[in-house]
C-alpha positions as CSV (number, residue, x, y, z in Angstrom):
1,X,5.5,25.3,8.1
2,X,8.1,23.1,6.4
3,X,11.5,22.4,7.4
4,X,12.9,21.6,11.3
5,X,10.1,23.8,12.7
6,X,7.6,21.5,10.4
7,X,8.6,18.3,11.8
8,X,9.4,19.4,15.7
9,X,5.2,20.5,15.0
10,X,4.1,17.3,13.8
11,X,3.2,14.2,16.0
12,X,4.4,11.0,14.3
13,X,2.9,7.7,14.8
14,X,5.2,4.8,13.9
15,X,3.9,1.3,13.4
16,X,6.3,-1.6,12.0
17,X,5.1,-5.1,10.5
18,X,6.2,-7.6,11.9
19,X,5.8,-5.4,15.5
20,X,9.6,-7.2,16.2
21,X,11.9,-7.2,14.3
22,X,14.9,-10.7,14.4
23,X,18.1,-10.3,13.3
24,X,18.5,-10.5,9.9
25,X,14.2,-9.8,9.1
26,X,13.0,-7.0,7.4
27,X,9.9,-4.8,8.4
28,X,7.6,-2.6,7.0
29,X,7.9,1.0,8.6
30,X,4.5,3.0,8.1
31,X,4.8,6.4,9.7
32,X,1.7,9.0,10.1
33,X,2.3,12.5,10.8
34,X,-0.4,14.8,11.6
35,X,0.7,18.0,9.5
36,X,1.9,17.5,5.6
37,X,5.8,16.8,5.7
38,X,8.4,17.5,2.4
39,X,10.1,14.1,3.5
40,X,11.2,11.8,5.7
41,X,14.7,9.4,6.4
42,X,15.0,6.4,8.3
43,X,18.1,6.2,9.7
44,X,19.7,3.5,11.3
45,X,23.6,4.0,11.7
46,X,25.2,5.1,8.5
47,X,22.3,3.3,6.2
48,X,19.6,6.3,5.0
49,X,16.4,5.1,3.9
50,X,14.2,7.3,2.2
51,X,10.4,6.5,3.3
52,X,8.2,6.7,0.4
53,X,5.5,9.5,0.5
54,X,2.0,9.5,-0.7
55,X,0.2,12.4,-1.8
56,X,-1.0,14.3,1.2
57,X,2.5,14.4,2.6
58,X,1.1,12.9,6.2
59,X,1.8,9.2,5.7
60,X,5.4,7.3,4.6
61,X,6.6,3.8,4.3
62,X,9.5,1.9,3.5
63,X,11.6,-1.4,3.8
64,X,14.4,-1.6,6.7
65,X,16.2,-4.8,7.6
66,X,18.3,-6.1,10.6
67,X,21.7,-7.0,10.1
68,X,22.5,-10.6,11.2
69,X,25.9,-8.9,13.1
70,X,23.4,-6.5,15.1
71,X,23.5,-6.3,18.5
72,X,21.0,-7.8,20.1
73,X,18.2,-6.3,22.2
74,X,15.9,-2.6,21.3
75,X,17.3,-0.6,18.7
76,X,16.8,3.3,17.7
77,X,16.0,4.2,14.4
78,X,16.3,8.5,13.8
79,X,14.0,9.8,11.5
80,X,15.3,12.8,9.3
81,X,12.9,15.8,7.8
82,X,15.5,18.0,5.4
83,X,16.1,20.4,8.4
84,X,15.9,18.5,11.4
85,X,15.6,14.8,13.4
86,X,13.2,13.6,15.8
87,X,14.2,10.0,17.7
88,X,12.3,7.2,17.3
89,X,12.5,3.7,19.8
């Protein structure tokens, strides 16, 4: 299965270091799936961030930073297969 129907199939697991992220840090996003995905796309507003994939397809990282003008308090991040979007706190 690959696609919308690949990632609305998989269960991510999202971890971030640091765990919080202050204005104007950056993090480390490390995101498991458990079925082999094409790709995956942070997305935080209008910035797209490709995560970085290893070989198996299942595990993806990648760099994201909080602007010093962001609002303050929890912030949602979408990630983005090529066909479809799961929501992410």
């Amino acid at each position: 299965m690959t696609g919308a129907g690949a990632l609305l199939a998989a269960v991510l697991s999202v971890a971030s270091a640091p765990r919080t992220i202050p204005q104007g840090g950056v993090a480390e996003i490390r995101i498991a799936s458990d079925a082999p995905l094409p790709e995956l796309v942070l997305v935080d507003g209008d910035r797209r961030v490709p995560l970085e994939r290893d070989a198996s397809g299942r595990k993806f990282s990648g760099l994201v930073g909080v602007d010093l003008d962001a609002k303050t308090g929890l912030h949602d991040f979408v990630v983005e297969a090529p066909d479809g979007a799961a929501r992410l706190a």
